[in-house]
N, C-alpha and C positions, 0 to 999 in steps of 0.2 A: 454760117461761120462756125470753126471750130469752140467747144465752149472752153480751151485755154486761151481763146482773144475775150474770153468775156462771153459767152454766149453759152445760152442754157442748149441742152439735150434732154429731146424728146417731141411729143407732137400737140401743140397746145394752140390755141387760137392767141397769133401772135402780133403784133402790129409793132413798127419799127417807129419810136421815138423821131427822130430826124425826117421820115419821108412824108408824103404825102398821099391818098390815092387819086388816081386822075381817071376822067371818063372823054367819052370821044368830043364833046362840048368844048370843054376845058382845051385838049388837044388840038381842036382848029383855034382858039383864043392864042395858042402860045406860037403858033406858026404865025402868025396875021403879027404876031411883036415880035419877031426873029429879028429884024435889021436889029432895034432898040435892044434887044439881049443881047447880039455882037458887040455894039457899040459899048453897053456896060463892059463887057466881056475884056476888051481892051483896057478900059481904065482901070480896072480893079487887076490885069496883069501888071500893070503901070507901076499899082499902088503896091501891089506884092516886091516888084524889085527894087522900091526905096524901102521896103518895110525888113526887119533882120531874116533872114530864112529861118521856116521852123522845119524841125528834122522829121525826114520822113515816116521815121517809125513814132513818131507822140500821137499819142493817143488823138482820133477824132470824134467829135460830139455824137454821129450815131454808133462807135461802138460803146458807151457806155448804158446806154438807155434801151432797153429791150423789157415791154409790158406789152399782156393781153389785154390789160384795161385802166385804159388813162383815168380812170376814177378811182379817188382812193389815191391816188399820185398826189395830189396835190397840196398835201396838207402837211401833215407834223415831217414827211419823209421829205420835202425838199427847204426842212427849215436848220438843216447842215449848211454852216458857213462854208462857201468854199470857194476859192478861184478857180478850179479847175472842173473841166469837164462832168458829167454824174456818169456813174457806175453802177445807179438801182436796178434791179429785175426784180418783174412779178410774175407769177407761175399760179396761173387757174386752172383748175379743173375743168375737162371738158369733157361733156358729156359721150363724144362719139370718139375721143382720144384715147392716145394713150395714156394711164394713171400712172405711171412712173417713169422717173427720170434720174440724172447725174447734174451734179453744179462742182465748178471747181473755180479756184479764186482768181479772182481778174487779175491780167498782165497790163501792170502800170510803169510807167515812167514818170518819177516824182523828183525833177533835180532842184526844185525849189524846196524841198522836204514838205508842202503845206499837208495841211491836214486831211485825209482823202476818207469818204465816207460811203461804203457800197451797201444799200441795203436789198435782201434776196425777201420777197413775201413771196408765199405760198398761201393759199384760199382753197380747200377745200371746197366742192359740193354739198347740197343738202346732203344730210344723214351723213357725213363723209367725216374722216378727220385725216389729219396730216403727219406721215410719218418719216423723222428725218434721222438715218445712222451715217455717222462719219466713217470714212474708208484711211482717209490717208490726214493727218495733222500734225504740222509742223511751224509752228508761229515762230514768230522770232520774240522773245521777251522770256522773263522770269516768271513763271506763276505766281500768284499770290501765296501760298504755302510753302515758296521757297526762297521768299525774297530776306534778302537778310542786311543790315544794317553794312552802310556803305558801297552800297550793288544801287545801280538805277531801278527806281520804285518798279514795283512788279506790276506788269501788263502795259505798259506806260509810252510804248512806239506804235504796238501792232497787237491787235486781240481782235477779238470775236466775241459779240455779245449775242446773248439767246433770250426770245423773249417765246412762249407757247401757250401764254393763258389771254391770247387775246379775243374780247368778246364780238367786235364789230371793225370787220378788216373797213370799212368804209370811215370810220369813225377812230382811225387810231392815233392813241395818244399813249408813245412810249413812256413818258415821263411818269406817270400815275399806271402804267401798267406792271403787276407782279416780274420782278427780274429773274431770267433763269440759270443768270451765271455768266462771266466771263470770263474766256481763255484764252492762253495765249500760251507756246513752249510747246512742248513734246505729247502731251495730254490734251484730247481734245472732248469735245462734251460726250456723253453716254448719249444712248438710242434715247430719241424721245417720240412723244404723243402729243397731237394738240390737244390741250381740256376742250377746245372748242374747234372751229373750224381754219383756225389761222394759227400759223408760225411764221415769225420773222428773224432772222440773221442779218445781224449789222457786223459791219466788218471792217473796222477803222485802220491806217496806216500812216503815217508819215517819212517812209522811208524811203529812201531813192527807187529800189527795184523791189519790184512785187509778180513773182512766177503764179503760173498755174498750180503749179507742185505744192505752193504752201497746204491743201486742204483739196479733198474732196471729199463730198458727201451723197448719199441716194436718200431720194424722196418718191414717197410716196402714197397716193391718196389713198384710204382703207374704209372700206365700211364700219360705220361705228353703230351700227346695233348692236353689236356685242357689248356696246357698252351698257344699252339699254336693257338693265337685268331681268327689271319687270315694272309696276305698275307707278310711271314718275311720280312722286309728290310737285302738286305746281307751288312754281315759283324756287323751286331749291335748284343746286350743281347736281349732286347725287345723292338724291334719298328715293330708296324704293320699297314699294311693298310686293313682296311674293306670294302669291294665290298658290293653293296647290289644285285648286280647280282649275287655273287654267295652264299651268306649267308645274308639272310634276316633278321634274329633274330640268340641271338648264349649269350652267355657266355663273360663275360670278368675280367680277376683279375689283380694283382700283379703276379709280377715272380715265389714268394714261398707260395703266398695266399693257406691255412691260417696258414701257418708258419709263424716265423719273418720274418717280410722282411730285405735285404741288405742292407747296408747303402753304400754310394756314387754310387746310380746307379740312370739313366736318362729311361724311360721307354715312347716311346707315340704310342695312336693308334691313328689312322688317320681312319674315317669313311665318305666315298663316297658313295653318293646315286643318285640315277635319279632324275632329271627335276623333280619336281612334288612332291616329297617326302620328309619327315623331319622326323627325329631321334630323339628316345627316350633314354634313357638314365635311368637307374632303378638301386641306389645302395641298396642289400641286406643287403650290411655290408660295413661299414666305418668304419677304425681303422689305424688312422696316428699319428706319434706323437706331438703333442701341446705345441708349442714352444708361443704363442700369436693369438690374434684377425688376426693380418696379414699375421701368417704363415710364418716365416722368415726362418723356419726350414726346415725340411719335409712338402711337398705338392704336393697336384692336383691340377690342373689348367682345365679351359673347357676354349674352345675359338667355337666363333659361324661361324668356319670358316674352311677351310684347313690347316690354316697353323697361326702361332702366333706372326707373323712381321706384318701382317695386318689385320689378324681376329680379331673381337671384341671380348674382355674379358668377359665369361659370369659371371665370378665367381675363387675366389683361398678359400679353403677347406685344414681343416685340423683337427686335433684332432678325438672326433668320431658324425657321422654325422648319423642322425635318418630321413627318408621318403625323403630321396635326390632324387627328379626327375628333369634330364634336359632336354628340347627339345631343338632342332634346329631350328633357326629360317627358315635356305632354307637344300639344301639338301648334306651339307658337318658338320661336327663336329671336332676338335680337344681335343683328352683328355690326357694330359703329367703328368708324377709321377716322381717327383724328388724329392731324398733323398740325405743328406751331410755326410761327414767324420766325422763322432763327435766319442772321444771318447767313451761316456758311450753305455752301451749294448744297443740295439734296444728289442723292448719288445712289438711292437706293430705289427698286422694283414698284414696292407693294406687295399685295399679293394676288392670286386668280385662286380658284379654285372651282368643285362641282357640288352642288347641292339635288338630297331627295328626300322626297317625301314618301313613307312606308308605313304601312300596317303590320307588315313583316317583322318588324325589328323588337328583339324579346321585351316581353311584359316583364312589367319591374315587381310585377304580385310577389316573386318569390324569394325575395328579399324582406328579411323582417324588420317590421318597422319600429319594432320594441330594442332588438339588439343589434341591429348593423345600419346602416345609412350610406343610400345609392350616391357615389362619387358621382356631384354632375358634369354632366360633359360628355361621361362614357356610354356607352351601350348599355352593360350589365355590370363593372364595376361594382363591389360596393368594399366596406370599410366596419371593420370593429372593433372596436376598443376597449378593452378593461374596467372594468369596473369594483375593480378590488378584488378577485380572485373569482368574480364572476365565470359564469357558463350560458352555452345559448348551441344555437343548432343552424349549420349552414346547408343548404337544395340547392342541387342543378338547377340551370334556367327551365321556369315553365314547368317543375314541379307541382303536384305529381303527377304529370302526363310525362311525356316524353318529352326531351327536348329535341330543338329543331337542329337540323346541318349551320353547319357553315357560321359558327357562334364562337367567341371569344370571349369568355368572361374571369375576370381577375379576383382575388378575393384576400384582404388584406386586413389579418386578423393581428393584431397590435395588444402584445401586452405592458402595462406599467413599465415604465423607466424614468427613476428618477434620483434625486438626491437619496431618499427614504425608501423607494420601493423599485422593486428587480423582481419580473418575473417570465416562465417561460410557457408557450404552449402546450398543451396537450393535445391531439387530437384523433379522435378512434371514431372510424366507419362503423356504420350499422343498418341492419334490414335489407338495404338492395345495394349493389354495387353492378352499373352495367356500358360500361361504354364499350363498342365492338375492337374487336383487335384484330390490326391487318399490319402483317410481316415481312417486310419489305428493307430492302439492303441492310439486313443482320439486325434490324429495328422489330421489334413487336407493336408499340404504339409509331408505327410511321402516320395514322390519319385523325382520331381523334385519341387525347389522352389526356390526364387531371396530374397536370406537375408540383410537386411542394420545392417550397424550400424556405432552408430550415435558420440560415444564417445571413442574413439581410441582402443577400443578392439584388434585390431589385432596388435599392441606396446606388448602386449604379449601373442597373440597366445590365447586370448579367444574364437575363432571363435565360442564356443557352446554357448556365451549367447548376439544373436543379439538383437536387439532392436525393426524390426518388421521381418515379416517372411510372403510374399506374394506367391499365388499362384492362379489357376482357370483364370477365364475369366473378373472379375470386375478390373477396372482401378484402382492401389493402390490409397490410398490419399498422398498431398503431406508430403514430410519430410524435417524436418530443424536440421543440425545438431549441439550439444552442444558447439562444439568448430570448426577449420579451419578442422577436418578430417572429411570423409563419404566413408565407406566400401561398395561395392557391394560384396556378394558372389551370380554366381548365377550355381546349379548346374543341370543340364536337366534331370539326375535321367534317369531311362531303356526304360521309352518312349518319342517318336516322338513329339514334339509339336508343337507351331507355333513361335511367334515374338514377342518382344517388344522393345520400346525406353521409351528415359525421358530425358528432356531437365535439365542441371543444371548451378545455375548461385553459382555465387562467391559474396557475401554481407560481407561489413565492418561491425559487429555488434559487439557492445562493451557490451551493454543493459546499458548505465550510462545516466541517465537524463542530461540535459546539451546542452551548443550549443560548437557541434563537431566541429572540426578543419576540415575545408574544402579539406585538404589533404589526409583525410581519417585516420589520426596519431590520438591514444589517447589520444587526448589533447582535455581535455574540460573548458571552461572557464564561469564560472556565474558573473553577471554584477547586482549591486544592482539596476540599473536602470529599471532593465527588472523584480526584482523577489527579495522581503525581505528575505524570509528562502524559505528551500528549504532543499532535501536531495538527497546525490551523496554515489555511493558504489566503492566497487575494479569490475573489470571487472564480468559479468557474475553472481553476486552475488544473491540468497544463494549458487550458485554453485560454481565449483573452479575456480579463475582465472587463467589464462593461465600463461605459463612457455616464459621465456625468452621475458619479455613485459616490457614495459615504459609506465604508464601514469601520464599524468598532469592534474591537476586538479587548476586553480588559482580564485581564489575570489577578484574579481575588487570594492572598495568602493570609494561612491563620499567622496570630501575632510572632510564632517563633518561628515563621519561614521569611524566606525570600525567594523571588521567583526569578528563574533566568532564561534567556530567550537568547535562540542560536538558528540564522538566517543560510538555510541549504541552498535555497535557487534566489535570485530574483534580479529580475527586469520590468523597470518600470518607464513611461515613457518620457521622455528628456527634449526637447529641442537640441538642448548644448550639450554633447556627447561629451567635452568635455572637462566639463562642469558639476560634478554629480553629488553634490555633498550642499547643505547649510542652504540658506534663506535664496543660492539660485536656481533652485526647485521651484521653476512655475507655473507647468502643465500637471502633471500627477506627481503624489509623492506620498511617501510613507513618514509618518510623524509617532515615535516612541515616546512617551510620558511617566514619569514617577506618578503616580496619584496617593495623596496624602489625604488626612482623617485622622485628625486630632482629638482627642477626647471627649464626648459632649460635644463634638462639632454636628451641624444637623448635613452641611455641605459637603463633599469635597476640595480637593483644593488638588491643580495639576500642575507638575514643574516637567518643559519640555528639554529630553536628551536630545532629541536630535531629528534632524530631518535627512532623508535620505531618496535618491531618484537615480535613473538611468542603469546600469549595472552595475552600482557601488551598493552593494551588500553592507546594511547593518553590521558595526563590530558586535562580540557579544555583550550580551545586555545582562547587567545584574541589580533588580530593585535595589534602593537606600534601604539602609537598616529601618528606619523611623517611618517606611512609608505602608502602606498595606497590601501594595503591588505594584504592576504596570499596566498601561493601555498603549497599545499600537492602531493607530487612525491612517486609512488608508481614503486619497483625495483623487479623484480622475476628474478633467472636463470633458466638454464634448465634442472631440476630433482626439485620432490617433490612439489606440490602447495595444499594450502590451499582455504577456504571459503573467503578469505579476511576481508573485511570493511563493514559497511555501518556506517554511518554519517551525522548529520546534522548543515545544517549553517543559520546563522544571521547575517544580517545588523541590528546595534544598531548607536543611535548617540553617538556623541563623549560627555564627560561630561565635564564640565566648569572646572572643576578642577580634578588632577589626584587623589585627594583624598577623594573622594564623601564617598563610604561606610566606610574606615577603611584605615591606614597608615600616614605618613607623610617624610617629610623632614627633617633628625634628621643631626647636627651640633654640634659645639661646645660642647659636651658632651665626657666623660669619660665610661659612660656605657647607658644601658637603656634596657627597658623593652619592647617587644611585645607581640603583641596577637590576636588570631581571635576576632570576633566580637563578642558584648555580654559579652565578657567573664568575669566570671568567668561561666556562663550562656552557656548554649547549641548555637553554631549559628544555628538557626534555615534555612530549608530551604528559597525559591528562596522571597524576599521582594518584597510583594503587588504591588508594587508604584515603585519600583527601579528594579526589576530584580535579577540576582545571584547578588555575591558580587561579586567584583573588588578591592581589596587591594594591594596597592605598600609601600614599605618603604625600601626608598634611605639611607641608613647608611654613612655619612663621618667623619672620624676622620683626626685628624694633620697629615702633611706630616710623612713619618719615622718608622710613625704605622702603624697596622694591625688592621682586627676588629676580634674578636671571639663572633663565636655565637652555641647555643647549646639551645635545647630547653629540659626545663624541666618538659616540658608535654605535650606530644602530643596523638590526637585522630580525624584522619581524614579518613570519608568513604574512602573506595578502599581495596584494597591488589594486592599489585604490583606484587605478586609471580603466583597468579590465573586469573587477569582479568586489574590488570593496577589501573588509577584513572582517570574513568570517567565522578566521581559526582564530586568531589573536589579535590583540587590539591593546594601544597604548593611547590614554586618553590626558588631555593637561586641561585643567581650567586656570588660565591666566586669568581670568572674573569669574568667580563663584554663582555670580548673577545670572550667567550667561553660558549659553549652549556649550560642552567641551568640545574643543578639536580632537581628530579621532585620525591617529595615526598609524601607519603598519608599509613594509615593503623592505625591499633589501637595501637602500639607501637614503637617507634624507638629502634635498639640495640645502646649502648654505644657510636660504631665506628660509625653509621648513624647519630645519633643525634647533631656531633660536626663541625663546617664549619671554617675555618680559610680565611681570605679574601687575594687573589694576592695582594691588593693593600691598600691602605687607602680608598675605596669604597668598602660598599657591596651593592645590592639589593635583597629582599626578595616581592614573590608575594602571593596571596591568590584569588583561582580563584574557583568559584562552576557555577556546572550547573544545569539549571531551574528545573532538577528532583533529586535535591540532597534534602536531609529529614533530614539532619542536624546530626552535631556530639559534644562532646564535646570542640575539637579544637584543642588549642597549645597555651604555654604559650613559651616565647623562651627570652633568655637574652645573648645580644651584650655586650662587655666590648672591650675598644679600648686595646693591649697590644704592647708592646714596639717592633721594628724591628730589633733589633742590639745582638751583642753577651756579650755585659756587661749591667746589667739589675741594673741602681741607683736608682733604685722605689723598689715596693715591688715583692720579685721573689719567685711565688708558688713552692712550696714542691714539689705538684707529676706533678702534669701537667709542671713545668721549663716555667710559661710564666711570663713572666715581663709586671705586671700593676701599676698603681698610688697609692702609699702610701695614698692618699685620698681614694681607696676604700676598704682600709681595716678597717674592722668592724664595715661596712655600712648595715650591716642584707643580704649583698645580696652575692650570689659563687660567686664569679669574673673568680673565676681560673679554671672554668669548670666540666668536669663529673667527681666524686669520688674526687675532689679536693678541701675540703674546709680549707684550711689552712689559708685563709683570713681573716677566721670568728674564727679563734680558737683564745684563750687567752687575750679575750675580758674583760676590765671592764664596768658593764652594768651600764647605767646611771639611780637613782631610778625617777619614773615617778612621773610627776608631775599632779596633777589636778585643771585645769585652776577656778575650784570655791575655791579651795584653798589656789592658788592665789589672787581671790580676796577676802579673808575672813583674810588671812592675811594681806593684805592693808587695809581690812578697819577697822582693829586691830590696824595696827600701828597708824593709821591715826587717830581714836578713843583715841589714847593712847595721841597722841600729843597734840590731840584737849583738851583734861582734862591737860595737862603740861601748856597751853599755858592760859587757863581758868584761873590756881591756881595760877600762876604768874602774872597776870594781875589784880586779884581779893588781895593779898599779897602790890603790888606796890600803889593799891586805898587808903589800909588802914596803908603805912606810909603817904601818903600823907596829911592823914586828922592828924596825930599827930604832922606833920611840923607844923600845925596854930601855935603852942605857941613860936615858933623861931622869933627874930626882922624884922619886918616890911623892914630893907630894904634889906633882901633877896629877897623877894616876889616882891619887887619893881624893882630889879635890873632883874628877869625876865623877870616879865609882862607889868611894866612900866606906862606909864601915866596912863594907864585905872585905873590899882589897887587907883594909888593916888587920882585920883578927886572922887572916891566911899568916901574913906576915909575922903576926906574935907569936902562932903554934909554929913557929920554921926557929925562930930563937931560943925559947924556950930549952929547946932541946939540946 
């Protein structure tokens, strides 16, 4: 029968559930009751036409039943409820058969929907295992990984359960045997391995129609000494010991490689070699499942030992692993495979691999045991490490003889790196220098050659782009590397050659001008005593600086200077590109500090300017008068570095007054007005005679108040978003206590423009440096505004701030950006002109002068017509005088 009626392909010793077999005995018994068979024969037609008809095509009792061996039938496999027919097949191994076959899923007809249960075993032969891959799966149901809330449970009509760690097909008991997954949907199981000599597929259904087409799969029996690595431990699954007396090289996998493997199983082989000999270890294929970096889950283990209580650990693996080679460091190995109980399906290989055992493989003599240490695991590997500016001497393998062909050894010479220390290699050849040189497609070392590199290339795996590439008989020159790493690879290539060494030292090099701190820490300190200007970079610069570093840099002034610091290049690294300024600096960042030293103090004491990160360049920096200089702290972690800094400084003297080019002292005042220099006028770049400019202006108002300030025009070189402000910089402390904001570009928005003061104190600064070429500026207006929640002055409209009734309708905004309500509903007073003033006064005063004329001229000429009045009015004024005139006129 074809096997989409249900029936297996291939040639297996089979016996038909339903029949029976007959011999010639039997065969005259059943002719001698041929009448009595008739006669049944009738009644039971009889019974069939009162009985309902059943359709020709349902299923009959011998096509679901097809076993080689009715033993083993009858136990846990026929303890499935069911009204209908069975569906089992068993498939044995036969010795003179064919070991491989096809199974595809039985054609049922289910219109009662009951629950239908097909189970397929397969039994391998002695030494044999069972090997089952799916061809074609198509269940009907939702996987369990797909099922989702309000969908019918997933696998829940029609799946396929796998079961492959059964120990005793005679003896099975599904319910207590390890599960190896149920499927059901478009995904059906991965290739598998029996762990023993049995796999069983149960195949449950309850739906109307069930095709051949849902599923096919090949099986087949395999010999399993391959599994048998080497010498069993009794009574374990898989533990072996390898002899290399009696298998030299051989094979090694997981239990069901390259089937799933089992979950909760412990597996180790144990590899014994002679005196003299070390183990290689070669995986073809790695495939475990990848729970983490750690392997918390499933994993392999290597110990460079016999045994893993006191072997050293060479290595714990997992996930899938590509050019895994281990050696042994002597001539014992331990390699354990241990998998956990976890629910979900296993889905992964294991691994296989080849093992040998050699006398061959290079002597670790020449490796010093004082200054380098053999990485285990590898061949010739080894590792060096610093020892604080230490030196020491590296040999070809198998120095001083020659070394042998066909050899690969690594040599990873590691200097300091850390918060406090940074240093780089040295390394210069000497006495012999000799690997053969063959020249081959435009190549001089095309077969063996001793590669460096100088810049951590092998952090990931660039080993194809070194930095030199020696070979022949001339002595390399020496090499210095970029940073604390220097890679040797060197590989001997198919011929014979001779020796070399190279002495390497360990050097603190920072490359920063300056006098270094004698402890070898990046701390450098410039002293004006020693040097007026001068220029300091970030570590290594134009290069990257190093990852995970501290340096200091502090600039020491005598009492009558100040020192000022002006930022050329810098890029530092940022996450948030853009973001670049103040406390969201969280990867690298450059940190500027006042440092202060007060009299008789024993300490310092630091007030931080500012922090700065990504391409926003430092404004320039100018020490506080009272302090004794500055320090610039530069902070890297460990991922990601950039070019960093370069930068230069000045001793200046201190100027007699803080407000030499522009600023002042403002008091007593309600508002007022600033502004750059010149202005309404361009400030011009750095002054002849004076240097950049230097502008301060201390803002105080009355206790209770605030100041506001907001600048209604600004235009200062820089743009903080691409490069910072490195020519000029306008800086505001609305809190004295705290970092100033540092501004500069050709526009302020709305939100940037407006400053509100902590306190009744602001300051405002104005700083250019000697290559700034000048800008329009900034015009900016302060108004003090009230601090309390009832405002008895005057209280703007949009902005809600409360200023003095005095300065409303003074021509000037009080109340800020888009807020002029100060200035609305103005009566405007008509101007006056001062010559019209005084053309008016000297109108009036004309006007007067003609009053006082006509009056006076009026008064003359009653006077003269008084004469004719009696003599003694005149007398009674003027008195004697008038009378004796009068006596000498008679007399006469």
């Amino acid at each position: 029968m074809a096997a989409g009626d249900g029936k297996c392909r291939g040639q297996h010793e089979v016996k038909c559930g339903g029949g029976g077999g007959g011999g010639g005995a039997r065969l005259q018994r059943s002719l001698l009751a041929l009448p009595t068979l008739l006669l049944l024969l009738f009644l039971n037609s009889f019974l069939l036409m009162l009985l309902p008809r059943v359709d020709a095509h349902d299923p009959q009792p011998e096509d679901w039943l097809l076993v080689s061996d009715e033993s083993g039938m009858d136990g846990e496999l026929d303890s499935y409820s069911t009204k209908e027919p069975k569906c089992d097949r068993k498939i044995v191994s036969s010795e003179n058969g064919v070991t491989k076959g096809e199974i595809e899923a039985p054609e049922l007809v289910n219109p009662e929907k009951h629950g239908r249960h097909c189970t397929f075993t397969f039994v391998a032969g002695p030494g044999e295992r069972v090997r089952i891959q799916f061809h074609r799966f198509s269940l009907r149901g939702t996987p369990p990984d797909g099922s989702t809330i309000g969908v019918t449970p997933a696998c829940s009509h029609e799946y396929l359960d796998m079961y492959t760690e059964i120990k005793d097909p005679k003896n099975v008991d599904l319910l207590n045997t390890p599960f190896g997954g149920r499927y059901c949907g478009p995904i059906g199981p991965r290739l598998r391995i029996s762990l023993y000599s049995t796999i069983i597929i149960s195949f449950y259904t309850d739906l109307v129609n069930t095709t051949s087409d849902l599923f096919l799969a090949s099986y087949e029996f395999i010999n399993g000494s391959k599994y048998i690595v080497g010498d069993p431990v009794p009574d374990t699954l898989c533990e072996f010991v390898i002899h290399s007396d009696f298998k030299k090289n051989g094979q090694f996998m997981t239990p069901t490689y390259p089937g799933i493997y089992p979950k909760n199983i412990s597996c180790y082989y144990k590899f014994i070699g002679r005196k003299g000999q070390r183990i290689r270890l070669e995986f073809r294929d790695f495939d475990l499942f990848y729970g983490g970096s750690h392997c918390p889950f499933d994993q392999a283990k290597m110990f460079d030992g016999p045994d893993h209580i006191s072997s050293p650990l060479i290595g714990t693996y997992c996930g899938q692993q590509r050019n895994l080679v281990i050696f042994s460091t002597g001539s014992t190995l331990l390699l354990t495979f241990t998998t956990i109980d976890r629910t979900a399906d296993s889905q992964n290989r294991g691994f296989m691999g080849i093992f040998n055992f050699s006398e061959s493989y290079v002597k670790l003599d020449f490796i010093s045991k004082q200054d380098s240490e053999h990485i285990r695991g590898t061949e010739c590997d080894q590792r060096i490490l610093s020892k604080k500016e230490s030196n020491g001497t590296v040999y070809s393998p198998n120095y001083p003889f020659p070394y042998l062909p066909n050899v690969v050894c690594r040599y990873f010479i590691y200097g300091l790196q850390d918060a406090q220390n940074l240093e780089r290699v040295k390394l210069q050849f000497f006495d012999r220098f000799d690997i053969p040189a063959e020249h081959k497609d435009g190549k001089n070392c095309s077969d063996g050659y001793l590669r460096i590199y100088l810049k951590g290339q092998e952090t990931e795996n660039a080993y194809d782009q070194p930095d030199d590439e020696f070979c022949g008989k001339t002595l390399p020159k020496t090499v210095v590397s970029s940073g604390p790493r220097l890679v040797m690879v060197f590989s001997s290539g198919k011929y014979q050659g001779g020796r070399f060494k190279a002495v390497y030292k360990f050097e603190t090099e920072y490359m920063i001008p300056g006098t270094a701190s004698p402890d070898g820490q990046c701390v450098f300190t410039y002293y004006s005593s020693s040097r007026k200007t001068g220029a300091f970079n970030s570590p290594r610069h134009p290069s990257n600086y190093p990852s995970n570093t501290t340096c200091e840099y502090t600039f020491q002034s005598n009492p009558e200077e100040q020192v000022r610091l002006i930022f050329d290049q810098f890029t530092v690294h940022s996450e948030k590109d853009n973001v670049t300024y103040g406390n969201h600096c969280q990867e690298d960042w450059v940190e500027i500090y006042n440092v202060y030293k007060p009299q008789g103090a024993k300490m310092e004491r630091e007030r931080l300017n500012g922090r700065y990160c990504g391409f926003s360049a430092p404004g320039p920096t100018e020490s506080e008068r009272d302090a004794v200089g500055l320090r610039v702290v530069l902070r890297t972690d460990e991922e990601n570095v950039k070019s960093g800094f370069l930068a230069e400084y000045k001793f200046i003297k201190k100027q007699k007054t803080l407000f030499k080019d522009c600023g002042c002292n403002i008091s007593n005042a309600e508002y007022g007005i600033i502004h750059s220099p010149h202005w309404p006028q361009k400030y011009d770049g750095p002054d002849r005679s004076g240097g950049a400019f230097s502008c301060n202006w201390f803002i105080h108002v009355r206790p209770y108040h605030k100041i506001l300030l907001w600048f209604q025009f600004f235009s200062v070189e820089g743009n903080p978003a691409e490069r910072g402000c490195p020519a000029a910089v306008v800086r505001v402390w609305p809190d004295l206590d705290k970092v100033p904001i540092e501004l500069c570009g050709e526009k302020l928005t709305n939100e940037a423009a407006v400053f509100i003061s902590k306190s009744s104190l602001m300051r405002v600064s104005f700083l250019t440096a000697d290559r700034a070429v000048g800008s329009k500026g900034f015009e900016g207006i302060w108004t003090e505004i009230q601090d309390s929640p009832k405002c008895e002055q005057f209280l703007c409209s949009e902005n809600n701030f409360c200023i003095s009734k005095n300065l409303r309708c003074n021509g000037v905004p009080n109340c800020g950006v888009g807020d002029n309500s100060d200035e609305k509903n103005c009566v405007k007073d008509t101007e006056v002109n001062v010559l019209m003033l005084v053309g008016v006064g000297l109108g009036i005063s004309s006007v007067l002068l003609i009053v006082m004329c006509i009056w006076c001229h009026r008064k003359r000429v009653r006077r003269r017509e008084d004469g004719a009045l009696p003599h003694h009015v005149h007398v009674c004024e003027r008195g004697a005088r008038f009378a004796s005139v009068d006596s000498v006129g008679h007399s006469g």
